[in-house]
Every structure is written in C-alpha cells, then in structure tokens.
N, C-alpha and C positions, 0 to 999 in steps of 0.2 A: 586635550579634551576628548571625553568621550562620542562617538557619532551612532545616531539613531542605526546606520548600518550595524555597528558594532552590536546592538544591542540585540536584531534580530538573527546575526549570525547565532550570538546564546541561546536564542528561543529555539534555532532549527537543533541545536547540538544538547539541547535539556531532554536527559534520561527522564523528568515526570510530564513533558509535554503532553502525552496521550490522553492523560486524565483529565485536561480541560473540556474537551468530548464528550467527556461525561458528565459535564453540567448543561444546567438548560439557562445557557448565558447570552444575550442579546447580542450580536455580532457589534452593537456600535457604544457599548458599554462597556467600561473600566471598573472591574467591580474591587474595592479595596477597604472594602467592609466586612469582611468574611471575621473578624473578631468581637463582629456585634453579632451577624447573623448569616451564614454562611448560604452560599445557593444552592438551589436544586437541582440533586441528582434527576438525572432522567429517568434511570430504575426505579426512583422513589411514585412516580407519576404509574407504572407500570404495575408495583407493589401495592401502592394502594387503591387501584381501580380492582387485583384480587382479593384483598383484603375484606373490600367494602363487597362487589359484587357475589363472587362466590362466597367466602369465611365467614361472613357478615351475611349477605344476601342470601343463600342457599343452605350453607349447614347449618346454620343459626346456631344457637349454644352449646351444640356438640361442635364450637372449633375451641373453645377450653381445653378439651382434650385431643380431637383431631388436627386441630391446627395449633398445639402445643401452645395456647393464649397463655393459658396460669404458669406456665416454665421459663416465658416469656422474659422474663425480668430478671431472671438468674443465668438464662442461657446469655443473655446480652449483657448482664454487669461481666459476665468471663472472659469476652468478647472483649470488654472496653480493660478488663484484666491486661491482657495482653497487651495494653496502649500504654500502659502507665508504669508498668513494672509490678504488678501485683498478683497474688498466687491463685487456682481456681477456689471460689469460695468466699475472697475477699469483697467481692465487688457485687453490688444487684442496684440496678435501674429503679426507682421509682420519684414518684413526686417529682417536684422542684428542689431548685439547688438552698432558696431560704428554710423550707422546709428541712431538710435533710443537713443542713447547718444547726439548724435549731433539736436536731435528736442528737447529733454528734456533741455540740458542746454540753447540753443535760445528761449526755450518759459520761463525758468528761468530769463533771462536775462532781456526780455520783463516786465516781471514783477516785476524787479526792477531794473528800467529805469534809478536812479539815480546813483549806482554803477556799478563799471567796475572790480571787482574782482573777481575772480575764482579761488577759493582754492583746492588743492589737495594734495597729498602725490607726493614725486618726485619717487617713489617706487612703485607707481600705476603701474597697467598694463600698458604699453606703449601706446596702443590704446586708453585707455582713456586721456591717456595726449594730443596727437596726436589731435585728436580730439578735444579737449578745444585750443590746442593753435591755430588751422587752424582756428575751430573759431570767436577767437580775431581777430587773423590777416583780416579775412573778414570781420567783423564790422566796423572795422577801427576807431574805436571812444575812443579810448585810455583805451579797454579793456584788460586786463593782465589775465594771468594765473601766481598765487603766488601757494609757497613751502614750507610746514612744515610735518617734519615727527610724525609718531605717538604722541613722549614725547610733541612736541611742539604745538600740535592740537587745544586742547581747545585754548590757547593762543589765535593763529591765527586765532581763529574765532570773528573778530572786526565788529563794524560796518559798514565797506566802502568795506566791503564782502558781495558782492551778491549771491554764490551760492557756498555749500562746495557739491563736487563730488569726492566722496568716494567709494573702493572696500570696502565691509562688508568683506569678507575673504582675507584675503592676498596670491595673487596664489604664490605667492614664499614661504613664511613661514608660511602659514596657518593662523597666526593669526585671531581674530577676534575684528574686531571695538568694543570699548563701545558704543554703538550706543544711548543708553537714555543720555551717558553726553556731547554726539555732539549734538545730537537734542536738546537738553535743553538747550545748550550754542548759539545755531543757531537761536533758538525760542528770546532770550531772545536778540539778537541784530537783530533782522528779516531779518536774511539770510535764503535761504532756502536750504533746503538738497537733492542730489541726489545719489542713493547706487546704485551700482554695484556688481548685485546678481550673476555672472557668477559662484563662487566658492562655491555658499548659497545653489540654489533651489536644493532639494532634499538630500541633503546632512545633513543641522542644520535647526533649529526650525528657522522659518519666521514668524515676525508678524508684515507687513508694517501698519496696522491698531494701536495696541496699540503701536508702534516707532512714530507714527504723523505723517509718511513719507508723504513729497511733490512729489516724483519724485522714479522711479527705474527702473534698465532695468536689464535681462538677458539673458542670451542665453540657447540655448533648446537643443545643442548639449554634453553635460558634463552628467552631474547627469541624466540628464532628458531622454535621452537615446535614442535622435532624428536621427543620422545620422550625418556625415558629412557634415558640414553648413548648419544646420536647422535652421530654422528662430526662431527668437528673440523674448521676451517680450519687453513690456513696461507699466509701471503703473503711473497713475496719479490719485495723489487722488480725488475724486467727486469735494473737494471745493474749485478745479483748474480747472474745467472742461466748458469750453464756455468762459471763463472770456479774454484768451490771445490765438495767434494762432502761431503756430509752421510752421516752413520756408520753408516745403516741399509740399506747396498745390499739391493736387492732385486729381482726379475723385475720389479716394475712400475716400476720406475726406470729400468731400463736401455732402452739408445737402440732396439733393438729385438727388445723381448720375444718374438717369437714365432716368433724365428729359433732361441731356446735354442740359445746358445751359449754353452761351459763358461766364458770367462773376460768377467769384467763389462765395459761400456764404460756412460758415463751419458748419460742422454738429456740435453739441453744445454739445456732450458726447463722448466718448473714439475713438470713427471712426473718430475724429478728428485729431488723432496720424496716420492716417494712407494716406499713399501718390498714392501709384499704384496698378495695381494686382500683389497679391501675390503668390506664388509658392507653387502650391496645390499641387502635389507629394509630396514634400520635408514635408508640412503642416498635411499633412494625417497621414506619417510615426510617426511624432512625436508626434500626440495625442497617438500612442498605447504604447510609453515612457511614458508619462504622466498620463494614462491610470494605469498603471502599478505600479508608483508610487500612486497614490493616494489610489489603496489598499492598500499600505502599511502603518502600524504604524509609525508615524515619532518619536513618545517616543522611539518604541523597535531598529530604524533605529539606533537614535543620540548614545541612549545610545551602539548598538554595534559598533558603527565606532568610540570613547572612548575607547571601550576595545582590539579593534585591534590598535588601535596606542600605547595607554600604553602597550600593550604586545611585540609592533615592540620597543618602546626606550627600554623599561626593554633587549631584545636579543640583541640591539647594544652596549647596555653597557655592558652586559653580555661576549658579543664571541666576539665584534671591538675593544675594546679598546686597545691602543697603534697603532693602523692603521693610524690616521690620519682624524678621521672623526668628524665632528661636530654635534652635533645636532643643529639647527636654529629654530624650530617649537618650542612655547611654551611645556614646561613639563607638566602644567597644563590640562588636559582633556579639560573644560569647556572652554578655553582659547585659543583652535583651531580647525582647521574644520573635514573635515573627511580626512586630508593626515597629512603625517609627512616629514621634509626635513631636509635632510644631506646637510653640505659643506664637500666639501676636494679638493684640490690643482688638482687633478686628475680625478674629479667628469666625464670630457665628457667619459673617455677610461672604466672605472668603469660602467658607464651605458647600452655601447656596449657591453662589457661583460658579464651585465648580460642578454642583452635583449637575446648576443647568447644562454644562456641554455633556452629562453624561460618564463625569467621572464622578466615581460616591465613596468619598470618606465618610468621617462623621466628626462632630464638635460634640465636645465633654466642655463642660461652664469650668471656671470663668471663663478662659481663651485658650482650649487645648482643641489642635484640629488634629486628629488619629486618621494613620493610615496604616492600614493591616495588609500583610504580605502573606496572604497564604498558598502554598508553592505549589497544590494543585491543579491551579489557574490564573495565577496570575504571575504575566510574562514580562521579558524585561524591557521590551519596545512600551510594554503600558506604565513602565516608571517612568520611563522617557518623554511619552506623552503629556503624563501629570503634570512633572515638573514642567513643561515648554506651556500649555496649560495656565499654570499659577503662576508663570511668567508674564503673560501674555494678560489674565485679569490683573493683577497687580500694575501695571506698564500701563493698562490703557484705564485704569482705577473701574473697571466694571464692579467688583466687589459693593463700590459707592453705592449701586444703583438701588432705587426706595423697594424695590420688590424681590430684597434680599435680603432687608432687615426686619421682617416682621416673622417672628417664631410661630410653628405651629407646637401643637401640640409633645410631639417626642420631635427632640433636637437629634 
C-alpha cells in the first residue's frame, strides 16, 4: 500500500509544482474543483486593480485603443488558439459558452439547409441540450434534436443528420469522446461536428486542427482559470469562415463597425462569430489564466493529472471499499479527463461533509460526487488526504449528520 510519505516525495520531485504559488489558495484547503471553477491567479488580483484603476480609471475610453480593449478578444481567442490545436484566426473570446453554442449550431444548420437533425448525447451537459432544442423550436421547420448515448454514437451518425454536438469530456464521468471515429463517421455522411470543450481546454491535449473539427466552444472559467463567468471561446475552422452567417448580427460582427452603417454587411473571418461589446474586465482577468497556462507543458500537465487520478481510484479501492461507493470515471488513464467521479446513494450529504473539513469536490444530481484533478495545484499528498478524509466521514457515519442534508441553492 501506498504511504502518505510516498506521496510527498511526488510533490517535492513534480516538474509543475511552482505553479501552485501562483494561486491564491488558502493554506488549509484542498481545492479539487477546479473543473467547476478554477482558482485565482495572484496576477489576476494585480491585472485587475490596472485594469479598473489606470485603463478604466484614468485613460477612460482612449484604452479601446491604448490599451488594445477592442483587439482584446482576437488577441486572446489566438492565445487560447494555441491551447487547443487551432490556427491564428480560428478562435475569438466572446459571450458565453450557451450563447456561442447557439451561433455555432444555426450557422451549422444554415449549411446544411437540407437536414433537420441535431444529434447529441441525452447526458450532455444540459445547457447544451437546452440550447439545440430552444433552437429547433425557433426555426420551426421541423428541426429535431435526436438521442444516442455513447455505445450507440457512430450508429446514429446517418445521413438525414445535420450536425452531431458533442461534449469531448464528460463533466459527469470524465470520460473522453473518440473523437477521430465521430469525425470520420460524420465526414463520411457529411454531417458536421461541434465539440464542447468546457471540460478539455487546459486540462487534455487539444488538437481541433488534426480532429478536422468544423465547430467548438469553450468556456474560460474551469481549467483556464478566468473568474467567475468569464467569457467563452468559440472556433471555426478557416474553411467555414465567410461562406454562412450566424443569427446574432451585431456592430462587432460587421465588416466595418465604425463606419456605422444602417444596413449589415459581415465581416468575412472570425469577428464574424462576434455580436456586441464585450466584457473587458471579466476579458483581461482571463488572459492572465491563459497566460499562465500556456507556460505550462501540456505533456508534463496530461501526464500528472493521470497519476493523480490513478492514485485517487488505487486509495478508494484501497481504504472505501464496502462503503458503498462506485467508481463511474473510466479506469483507464487515457480514457478520462483530469477528474475522477464517485456514485453512492448518499453522494449530496458525503459532499458537505467533506467540503466542512475543507476539502471541496462537488455533487452533480442524482448521486455523482466529482473530483477534478488539475495538475497546476493540486498535489498528491491532497489525494491522500481526501481519500483518508472520506474514510474517516464514512467510518464514523458524519455524512448522517442533519446539517448536511439540506441543499442550498447551487449543489
């Protein structure tokens, strides 16, 4: 069996140790939610005190152009370019990840005018479902959103299928798409594909370039280490780019906004994805996440956020068992993202539990309790802890106790 020594010898010999330093993370806190919402950088505190004071406070609306506000969102989609595998040009920040779902499938749809299907997993995030079926319903042209889970995927990729819109990672089970035998089955009835990177960027290797991808959004808030609803990616590939237009015209779409001119014409590259002003504060904070990740090696990343999840099943099977616990996250390393998740019948009171010693997962309904491993900052003495932890409530049934079962508001 593994010993907590052992665990910290990893920590001192971890080539991304450094980078935990660079969060502003409570010395007596386990943070193992970084794939809901990642923590703050210290530079982000530093960025936006000039942001707001000087940029904001003293040049006023000469930082549009002295502090490159309006480039903002292109210079940072190129930035997050580089995270994913995609080319300069492909990628620009704005809005939300619903939002930016919802131009990607309509200009999807647009281009292939003759079908009305929208394939998904019925196990997608909900917001992406939400979203494809509001939709349908507002085209009204007898577009559907159809259902196949994983095993039945390829199947479902027919030709009266217009666009398969897929999460690459599974925020419930971590899993991870085969993404070459969807694109290759999508390619070969010319549907086209859109991925759902919220659980991918920064986390696993990205490489929307050799996947063929048509389409993908993500959000800047998780991995990436933006803030509290920081705005979103969105990518299209170059040889979508001018061809069809997307349902949200807006000043910053158009080919040349600052001639305001009564009738729209669309800019014919990536600015065409984009509808209004965007949220320079919120946009600043999140280049110095991105920032942040881009020093980092995504080989030495993938490969530690593997060894903390094999090290986190290896202790629940080790010290849980007979608890009641499931594992649900593939076993295989390669075959899931950077979390691992538990069921059990009791998973929401289990959670509170642990968040009270100061360890914070999180619980997805029914009974999924997520633990996200992002290699950043999180070390492998704090897996050790967890599990001895969820030992430790489970053994002495704290879990039971009445001021762990009343839900607040967000689970």
């Amino acid at each position: 069996m593994l010993t907590r020594e052992q665990c910290e010898d990893l920590d001192r010999s971890d080539p991304l140790a450094s980078f935990r330093n660079e969060f502003e993370l409570p010395d007596d806190v386990i943070y193992l939610d970084g794939n809901s919402l990642g923590p703050l950088p210290k530079k982000a505190k530093e960025r936006a005190r000039e942001v707001v004071e000087q940029e904001w406070g003293q040049d006023l609306i000469k930082s549009w152009n002295k502090a490159g506000w309006f480039e903002l969102c292109e210079r940072l989609g190129n930035k997050i370019a580089g995270l994913v595998g995609a080319g300069p040009g492909e990628v620009i920040v704005c809005d939300n990840t619903s939002i930016n779902l919802f131009k990607v499938l309509s200009l999807a749809l647009d281009m292939k005018a003759d079908r009305r299907k929208i394939l998904m997993e019925g196990s997608n995030f909900p917001t992406d479902v939400y979203v494809a079926q509001g939709l349908a319903k507002h085209l009204g042209y007898g577009h559907e959103v159809i259902f196949a889970e994983r095993e039945q995927l390829l199947d479902a990729i027919t030709e009266d299928v217009a666009v398969v819109s897929l999460v690459h990672v599974h925020y419930k089970t971590g899993r991870i798409q085969d993404v070459k035998a969807i694109a290759e089955k999508a390619r070969s009835v010319g549907a086209l594909v859109v991925w759902d990177l919220c659980h991918s960027t920064g986390a696993v290797p990205v490489d929307l370039e050799d996947w063929k991808a048509d389409f993908a959004v993500g959000c800047g808030y998780k991995y990436l280490n933006g803030g509290p609803g920081a705005p979103a990616f969105i990518y299209v590939a170059k040889r979508h780019q001018g061809r069809f237009r997307q349902p949200l015209d807006g000043w910053w779409s158009h080919k040349a906004p600052f001639e305001f001119a009564r009738d729209y014409e669309p800019a014919e590259d990536i600015w065409q994805m984009m509808t209004g002003t965007q949220p320079i504060l919120s946009m600043a904070l999140l280049e110095v996440g991105v920032d942040m990740m881009a020093r980092a090696d995504m080989g030495l990343m993938r490969e530690k956020s593997k060894r903390l999840g094999d090290l986190f099943i290896q202790l629940i099977d080790e010290k849980l068992d007979g608890y009641g616990f499931e594992i649900v996250s593939p076993r295989e390393a390669d075959e899931r993202g950077s979390q691992v998740s538990l069921t059990h019948d009791c998973g929401f009171a289990i959670i509170q539990a642990l968040i009270e010693k100061n360890i914070i997962g999180d619980f997805r309904a029914p009974d999924i309790l997520r633990f996200g491993f992002a290699p950043l900052y999180v070390r492998y003495s704090d897996i050790w802890d967890t599990v001895e932890c969820l030992e430790e409530i489970m053994r002495k049934n704290l879990w039971n106790l009445p001021e762990y079962q009343a839900k607040a508001a967000v689970t």
